[in-house]
C-alpha positions as CSV (number, residue, x, y, z in Angstrom):
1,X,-17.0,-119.0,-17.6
2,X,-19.4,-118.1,-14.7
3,X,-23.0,-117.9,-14.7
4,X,-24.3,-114.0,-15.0
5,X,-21.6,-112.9,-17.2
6,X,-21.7,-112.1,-20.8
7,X,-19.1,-112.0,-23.8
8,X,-18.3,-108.6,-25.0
9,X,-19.4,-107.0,-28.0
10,X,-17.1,-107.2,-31.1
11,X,-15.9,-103.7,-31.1
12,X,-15.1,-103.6,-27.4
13,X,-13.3,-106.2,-27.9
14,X,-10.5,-104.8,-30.4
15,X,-10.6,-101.8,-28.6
16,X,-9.5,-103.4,-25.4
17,X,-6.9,-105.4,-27.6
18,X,-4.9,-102.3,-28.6
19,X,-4.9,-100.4,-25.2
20,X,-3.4,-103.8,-24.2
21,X,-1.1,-103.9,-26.7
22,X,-0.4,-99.9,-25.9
23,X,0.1,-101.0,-21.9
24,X,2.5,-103.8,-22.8
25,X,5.0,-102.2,-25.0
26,X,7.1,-100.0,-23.1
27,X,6.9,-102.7,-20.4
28,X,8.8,-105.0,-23.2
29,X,11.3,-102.1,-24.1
30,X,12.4,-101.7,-20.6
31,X,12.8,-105.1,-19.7
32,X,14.7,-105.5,-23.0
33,X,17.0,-103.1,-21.9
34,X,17.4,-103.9,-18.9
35,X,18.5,-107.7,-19.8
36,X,20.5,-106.1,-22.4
37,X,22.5,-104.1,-19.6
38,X,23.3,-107.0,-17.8
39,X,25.1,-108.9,-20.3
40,X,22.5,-111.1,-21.5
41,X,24.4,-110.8,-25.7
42,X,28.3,-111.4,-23.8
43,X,30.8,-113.5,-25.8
44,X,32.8,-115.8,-23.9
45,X,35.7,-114.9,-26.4
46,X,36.2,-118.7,-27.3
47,X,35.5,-120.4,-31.1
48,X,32.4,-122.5,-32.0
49,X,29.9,-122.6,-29.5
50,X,30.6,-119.7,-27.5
51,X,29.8,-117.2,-30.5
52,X,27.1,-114.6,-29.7
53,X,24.2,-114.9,-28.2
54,X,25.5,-118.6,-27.5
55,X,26.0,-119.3,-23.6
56,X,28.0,-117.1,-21.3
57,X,31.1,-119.1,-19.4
58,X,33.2,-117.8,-16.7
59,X,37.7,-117.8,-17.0
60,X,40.0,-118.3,-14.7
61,X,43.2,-116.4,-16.3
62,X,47.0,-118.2,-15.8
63,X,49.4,-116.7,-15.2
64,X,52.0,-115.7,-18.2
65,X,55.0,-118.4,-19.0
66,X,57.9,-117.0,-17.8
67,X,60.1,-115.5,-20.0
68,X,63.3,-116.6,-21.0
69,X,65.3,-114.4,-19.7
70,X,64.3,-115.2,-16.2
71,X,66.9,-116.5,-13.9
72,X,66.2,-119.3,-11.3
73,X,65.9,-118.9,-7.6
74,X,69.2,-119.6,-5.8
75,X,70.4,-122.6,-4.5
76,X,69.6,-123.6,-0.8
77,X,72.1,-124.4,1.1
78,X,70.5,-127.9,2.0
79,X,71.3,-128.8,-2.2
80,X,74.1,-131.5,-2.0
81,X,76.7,-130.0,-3.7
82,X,76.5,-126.6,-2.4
83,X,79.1,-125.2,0.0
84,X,78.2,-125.9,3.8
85,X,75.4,-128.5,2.5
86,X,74.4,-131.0,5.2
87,X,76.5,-134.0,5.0
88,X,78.9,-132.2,2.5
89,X,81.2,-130.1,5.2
90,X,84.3,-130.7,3.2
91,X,83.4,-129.8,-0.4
92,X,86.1,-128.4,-2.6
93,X,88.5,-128.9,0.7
94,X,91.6,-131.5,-0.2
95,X,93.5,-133.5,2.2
96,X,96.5,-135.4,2.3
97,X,96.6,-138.8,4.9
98,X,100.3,-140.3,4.7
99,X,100.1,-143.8,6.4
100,X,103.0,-143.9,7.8
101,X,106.2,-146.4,6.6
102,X,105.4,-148.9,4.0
103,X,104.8,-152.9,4.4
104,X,107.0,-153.7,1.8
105,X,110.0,-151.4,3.4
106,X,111.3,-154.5,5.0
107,X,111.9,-155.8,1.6
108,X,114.2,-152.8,0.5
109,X,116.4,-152.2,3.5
110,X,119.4,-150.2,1.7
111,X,116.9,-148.3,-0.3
112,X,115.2,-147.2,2.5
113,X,118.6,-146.5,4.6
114,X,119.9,-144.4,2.0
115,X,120.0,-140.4,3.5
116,X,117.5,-138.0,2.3
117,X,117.6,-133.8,2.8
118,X,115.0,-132.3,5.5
119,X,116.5,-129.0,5.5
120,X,118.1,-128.9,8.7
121,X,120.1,-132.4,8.8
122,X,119.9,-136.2,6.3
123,X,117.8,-138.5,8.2
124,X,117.3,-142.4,6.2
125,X,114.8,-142.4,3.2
126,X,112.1,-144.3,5.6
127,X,112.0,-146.7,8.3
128,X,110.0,-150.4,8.6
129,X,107.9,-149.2,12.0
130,X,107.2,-150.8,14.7
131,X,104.9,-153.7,15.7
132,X,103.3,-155.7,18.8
133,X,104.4,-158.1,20.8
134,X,102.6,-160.9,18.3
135,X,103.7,-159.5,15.1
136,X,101.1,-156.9,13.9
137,X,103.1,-154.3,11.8
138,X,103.0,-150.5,12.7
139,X,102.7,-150.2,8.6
140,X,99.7,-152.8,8.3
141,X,97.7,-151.1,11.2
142,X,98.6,-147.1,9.9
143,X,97.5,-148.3,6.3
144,X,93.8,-149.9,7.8
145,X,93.1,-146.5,9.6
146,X,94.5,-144.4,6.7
147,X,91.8,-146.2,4.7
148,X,89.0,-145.7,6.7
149,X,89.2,-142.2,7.5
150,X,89.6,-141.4,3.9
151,X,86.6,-143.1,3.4
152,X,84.9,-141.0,6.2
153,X,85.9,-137.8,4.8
154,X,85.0,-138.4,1.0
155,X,81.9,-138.9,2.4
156,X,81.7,-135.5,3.4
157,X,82.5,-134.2,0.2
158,X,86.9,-134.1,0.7
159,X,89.3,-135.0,-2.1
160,X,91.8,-137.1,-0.4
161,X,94.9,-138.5,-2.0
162,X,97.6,-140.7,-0.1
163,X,101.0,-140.5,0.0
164,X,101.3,-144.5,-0.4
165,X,98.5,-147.3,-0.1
166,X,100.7,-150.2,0.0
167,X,101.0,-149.6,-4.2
168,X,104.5,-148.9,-4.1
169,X,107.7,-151.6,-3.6
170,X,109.0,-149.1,-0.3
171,X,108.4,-145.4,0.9
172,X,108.1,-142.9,-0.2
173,X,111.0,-141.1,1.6
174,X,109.5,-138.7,4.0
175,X,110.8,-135.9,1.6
176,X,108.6,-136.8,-1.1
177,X,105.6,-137.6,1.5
178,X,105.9,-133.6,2.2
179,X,106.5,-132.9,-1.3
180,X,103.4,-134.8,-1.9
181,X,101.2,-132.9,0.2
182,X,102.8,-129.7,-0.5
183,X,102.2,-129.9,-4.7
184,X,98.2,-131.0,-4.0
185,X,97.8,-127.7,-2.1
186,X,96.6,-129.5,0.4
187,X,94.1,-128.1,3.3
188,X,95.2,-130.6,6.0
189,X,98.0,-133.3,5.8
190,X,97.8,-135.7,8.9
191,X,100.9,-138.8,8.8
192,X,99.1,-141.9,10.9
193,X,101.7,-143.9,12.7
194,X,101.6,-145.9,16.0
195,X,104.5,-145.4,19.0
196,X,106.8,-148.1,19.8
197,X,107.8,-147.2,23.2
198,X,108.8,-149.0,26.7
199,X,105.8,-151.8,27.7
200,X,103.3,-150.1,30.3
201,X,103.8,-146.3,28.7
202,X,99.9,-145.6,27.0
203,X,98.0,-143.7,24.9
204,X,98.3,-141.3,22.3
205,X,99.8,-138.3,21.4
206,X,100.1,-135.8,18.2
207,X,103.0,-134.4,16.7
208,X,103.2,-130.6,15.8
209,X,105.6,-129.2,13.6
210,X,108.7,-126.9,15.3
211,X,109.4,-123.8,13.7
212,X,112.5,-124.1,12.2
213,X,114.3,-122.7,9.0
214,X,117.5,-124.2,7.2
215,X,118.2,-125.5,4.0
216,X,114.9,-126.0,2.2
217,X,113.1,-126.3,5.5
218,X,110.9,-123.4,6.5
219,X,107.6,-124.1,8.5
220,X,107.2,-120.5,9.9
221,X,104.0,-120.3,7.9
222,X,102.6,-123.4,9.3
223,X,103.1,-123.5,12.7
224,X,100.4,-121.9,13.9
225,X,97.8,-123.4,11.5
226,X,99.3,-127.3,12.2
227,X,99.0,-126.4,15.8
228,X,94.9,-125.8,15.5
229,X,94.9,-128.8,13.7
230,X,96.9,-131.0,16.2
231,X,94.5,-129.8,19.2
232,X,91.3,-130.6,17.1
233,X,93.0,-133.8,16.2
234,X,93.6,-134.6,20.2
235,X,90.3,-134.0,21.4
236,X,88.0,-135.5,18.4
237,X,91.2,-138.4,18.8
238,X,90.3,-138.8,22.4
239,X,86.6,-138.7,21.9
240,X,86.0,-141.1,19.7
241,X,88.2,-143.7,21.1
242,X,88.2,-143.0,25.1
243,X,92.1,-143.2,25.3
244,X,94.2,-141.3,26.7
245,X,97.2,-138.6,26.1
246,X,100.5,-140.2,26.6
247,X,102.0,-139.3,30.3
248,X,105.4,-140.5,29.1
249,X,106.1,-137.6,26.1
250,X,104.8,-134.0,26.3
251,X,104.1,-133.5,29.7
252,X,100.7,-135.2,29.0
253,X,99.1,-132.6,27.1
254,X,98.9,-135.1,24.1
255,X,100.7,-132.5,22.2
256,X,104.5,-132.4,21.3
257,X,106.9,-130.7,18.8
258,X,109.4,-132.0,17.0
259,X,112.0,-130.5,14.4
260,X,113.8,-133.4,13.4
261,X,110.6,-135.3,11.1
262,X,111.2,-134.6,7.3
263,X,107.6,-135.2,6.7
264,X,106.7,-131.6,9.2
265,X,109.9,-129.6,8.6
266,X,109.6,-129.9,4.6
267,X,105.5,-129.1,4.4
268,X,104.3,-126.0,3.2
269,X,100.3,-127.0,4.3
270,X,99.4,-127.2,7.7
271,X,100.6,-131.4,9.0
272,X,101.1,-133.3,12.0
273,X,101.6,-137.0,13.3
274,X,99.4,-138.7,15.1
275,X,100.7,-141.7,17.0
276,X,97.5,-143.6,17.9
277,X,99.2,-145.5,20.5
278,X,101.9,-147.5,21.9
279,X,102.2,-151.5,19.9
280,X,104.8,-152.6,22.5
281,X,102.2,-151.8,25.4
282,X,100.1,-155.0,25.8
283,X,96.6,-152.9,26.7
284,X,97.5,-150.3,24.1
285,X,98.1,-153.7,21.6
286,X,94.6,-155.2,22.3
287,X,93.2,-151.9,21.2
288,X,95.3,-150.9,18.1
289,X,94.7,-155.0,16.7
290,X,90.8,-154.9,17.4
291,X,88.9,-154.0,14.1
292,X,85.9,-152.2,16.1
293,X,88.6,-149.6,17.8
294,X,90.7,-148.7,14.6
295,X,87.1,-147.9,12.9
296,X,87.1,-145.5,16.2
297,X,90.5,-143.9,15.5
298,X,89.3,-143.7,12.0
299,X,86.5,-141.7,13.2
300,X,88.4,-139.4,15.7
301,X,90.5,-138.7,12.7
302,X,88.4,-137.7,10.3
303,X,85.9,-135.5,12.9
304,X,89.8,-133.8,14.2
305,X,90.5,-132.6,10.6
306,X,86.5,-131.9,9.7
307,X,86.4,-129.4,12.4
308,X,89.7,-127.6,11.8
309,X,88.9,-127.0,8.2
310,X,85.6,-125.7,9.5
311,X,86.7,-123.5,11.9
């Protein structure tokens, strides 16, 4: 209170009261509404606590579970398993390796002398190979390289089945080996074998079916696809191992054709030989009987058939 002032009479003062009360209603009643407007009584829409007049909380909605019905996205390409997945270029193909001859075929010699049908002539059952200078058998070194390259290609994703893996007492004759690749609808059929020709002729060459028809012999339908299959096999061959196409058998193209084989003229899948080099040739032998270079010849194998079935 200051000095020179004076409290009000009592009737002044109840008079001022109401017009106070007067000025201060509809203030109230538009503020009221104005808070109402502006969602001050909102439910938050959840149990307990949030009932009204409780506090307000903001939601994030999620998104609806899908439904049942809905299908999933495609596979990539990059799934293993799928077709063309890295890795996996020869899913769902099949191929047939025939190491050529047998190690036991020495054991058996009338058995495997004995004449079989390749359509256009009898040729024997099978034959022992060749071998080097020191003793290392054609059938020993064909059976090592077999194995790796099948182990290659199952890698990337091929069924491969032999035609022998050094299971059986001799052969088979070189009509069944066709007959084998033949009922396994095979994609690719490659016979491994190594040359046994005059000491100083090198390197390597691959076989290609003739197109012949007689007897049960008809390879009219292969020809063209075993070709492809040979020149892939050459240059992947060549590639991986840095030898050479023979000079001393097709002209040294490192391609020639042959219609006297009952493995080739009997096939109904594309097939060829391969012979990976000469055993009687002493630099040829150092290479064929070195552990390190039939892993390479394994390799050129396997990359020659992996990029004909790819083509």
């Amino acid at each position: 209170m200051s000095y020179g002032s004076f409290p009000p009479e009592p009737g002044r003062r109840r008079g001022t009261l109401a017009i106070v009360l007067v000025a201060l209603i509809p203030t109230c009643f538009v503020g009221w509404l104005l808070w109402s407007s502006l969602g001050g009584t909102k439910d938050d829409g959840a149990g307990g606590a949030g009932g009204a007049g409780g506090p307000t909380t903001s939601s994030t909605s999620s998104p609806p579970p899908p439904s049942s019905g809905a299908s999933a996205p495609p596979a990539s390409s990059g799934e293993p398993g799928a077709p063309g997945a890295p890795g996996k270029p020869l899913e769902g193909k099949v191929v047939v390796i025939d190491p050529g001859h047998n190690p036991h075929n020495r054991d058996h010699p009338s058995r495997i002398a004995r004449l079989v049908d390749i359509g256009t002539e009898k040729k024997e059952c099978d034959t022992t190979g060749t071998a080097t200078n020191s003793g290392y058998p054609e059938a020993s070194f064909t059976l090592d390289v077999a194995r790796r390259a099948r182990t290659l290609l199952e890698a990337r994703g091929a069924t491969v089945r032999f035609t022998q893996d050094g299971d059986r007492p001799y052969g088979p004759c070189v009509d069944e080996r066709a007959e084998i690749g033949n009922k396994a609808h095979a994609d690719a059929v490659v016979s491994v074998h190594a040359d046994g020709a005059a000491a100083g002729e090198r390197g390597f060459h691959v076989i290609l079916p003739k197109s012949v028809r007689g007897g049960g012999a008809d390879t009219s339908a292969i020809t063209a696809p075993s070709r492809r299959l040979g020149e892939r096999l050459r240059g992947d061959f060549a590639k991986a191992t840095g030898s050479g196409p023979a000079q001393y058998i097709g002209d040294g193209s490192g391609l020639d054709v042959r219609g006297d084989l009952g493995g080739l003229n009997l096939s109904t899948v594309p097939k060829v030989f391969i012979e990976c080099g000469n055993m009687r040739d002493s630099q040829d032998a150092a290479e064929l009987t070195d552990t390190a270079w039939r892993e390479r010849a394994a390799r050129g194998i396997a990359q020659g058939i992996t990029d004909f079935l790819n083509e």
